[in-house]
C-alpha positions in Angstrom: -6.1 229.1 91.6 -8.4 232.1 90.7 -6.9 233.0 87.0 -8.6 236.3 87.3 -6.4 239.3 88.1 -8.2 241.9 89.5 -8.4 245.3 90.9 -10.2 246.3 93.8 -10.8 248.6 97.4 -9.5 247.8 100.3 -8.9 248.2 104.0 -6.7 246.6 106.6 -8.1 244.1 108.8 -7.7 245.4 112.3 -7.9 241.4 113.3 -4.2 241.1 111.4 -2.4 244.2 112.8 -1.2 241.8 116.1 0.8 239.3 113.7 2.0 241.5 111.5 5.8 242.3 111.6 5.2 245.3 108.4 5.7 248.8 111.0 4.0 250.1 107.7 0.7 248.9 108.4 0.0 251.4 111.1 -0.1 254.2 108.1 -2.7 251.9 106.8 -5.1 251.6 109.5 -8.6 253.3 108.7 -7.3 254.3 105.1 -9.2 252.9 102.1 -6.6 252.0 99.3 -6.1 250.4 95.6 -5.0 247.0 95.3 -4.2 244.3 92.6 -4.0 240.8 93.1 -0.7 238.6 92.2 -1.8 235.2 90.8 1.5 233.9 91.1 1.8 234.5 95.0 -2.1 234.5 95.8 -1.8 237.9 97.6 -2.3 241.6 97.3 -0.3 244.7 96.1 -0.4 248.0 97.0 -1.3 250.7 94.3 -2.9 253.3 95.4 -4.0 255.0 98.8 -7.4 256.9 98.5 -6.7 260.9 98.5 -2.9 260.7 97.9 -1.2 261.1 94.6 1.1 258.0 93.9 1.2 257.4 97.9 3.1 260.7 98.4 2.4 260.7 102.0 2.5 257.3 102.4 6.1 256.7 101.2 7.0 260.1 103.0 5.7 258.5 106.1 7.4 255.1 105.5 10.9 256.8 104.6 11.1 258.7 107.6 9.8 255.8 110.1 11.8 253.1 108.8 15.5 252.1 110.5 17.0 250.6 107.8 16.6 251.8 103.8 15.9 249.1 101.3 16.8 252.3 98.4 19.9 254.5 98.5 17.8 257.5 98.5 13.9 258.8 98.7 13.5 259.8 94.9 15.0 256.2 94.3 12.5 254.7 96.6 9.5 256.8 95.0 10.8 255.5 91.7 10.2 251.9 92.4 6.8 252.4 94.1 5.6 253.9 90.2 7.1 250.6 88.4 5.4 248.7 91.2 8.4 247.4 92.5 7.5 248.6 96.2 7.3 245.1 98.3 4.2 246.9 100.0 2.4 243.4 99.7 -0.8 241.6 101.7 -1.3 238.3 102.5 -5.1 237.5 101.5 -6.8 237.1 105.1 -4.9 241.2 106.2 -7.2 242.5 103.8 -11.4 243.2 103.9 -12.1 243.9 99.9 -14.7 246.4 100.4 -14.5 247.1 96.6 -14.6 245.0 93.1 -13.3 247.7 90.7 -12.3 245.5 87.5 -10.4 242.4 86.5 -9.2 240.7 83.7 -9.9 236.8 82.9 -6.8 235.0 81.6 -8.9 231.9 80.5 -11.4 234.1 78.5 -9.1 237.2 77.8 -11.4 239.5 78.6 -12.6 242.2 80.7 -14.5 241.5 84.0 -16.9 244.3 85.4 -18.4 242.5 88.3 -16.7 240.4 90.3 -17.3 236.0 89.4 -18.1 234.0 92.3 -16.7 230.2 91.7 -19.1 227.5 93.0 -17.1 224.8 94.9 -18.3 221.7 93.4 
């Protein structure tokens, strides 16, 4: 398991939109956004779209597309997206990481600039 958590740039794969069963996705296509990394689950979270303010649009877009409601109400919805609570989740191969921003080594507790390639040995 990588122990480093990091942040980075990303973009949907066009390669996973066929298997995926998140309608969501489609927003998502051609859009560069944030994402961190979950060590515990080995995949990635949303955080931030490029050009949108805490994924205004975004959850706008998702609220009014989606059958079913997960949150009694839009401002309770928007709520959980800033304590990064969403579920908007990607398994490792739906995203290209066009982007290292920064990470953070658990191992060494510190700061990591540039992303660490690990040798297989």
């Amino acid at each position: 398991m990588d122990d480093i958590f990091k942040i980075v740039k990303g973009k949907l794969k066009l390669s996973a939109l066929p298997n995926s069963e998140q309608f969501w996705h489609n927003y998502l296509i051609g859009k560069t956004f944030t994402l961190c990394s979950s060590l515990a689950e080995g995949c990635w979270n949303l955080i931030g779209i490029d050009g949108e303010e805490k994924c205004s649009n975004f959850l706008k877009w998702v609220w009014n597309h989606e059958p079913k409601h997960d949150y009694e109400s839009f401002e309770d919805m928007t709520e959980e997206m800033d304590f990064g609570n969403d579920g908007f989740g990607f398994e490792t191969e739906e995203i290209e990481v066009i982007e290292f921003l920064l990470g953070y080594d658990f191992d060494k507790r510190e700061t990591v600039k540039t992303e660490v390639k690990h040798e297989d040995t």
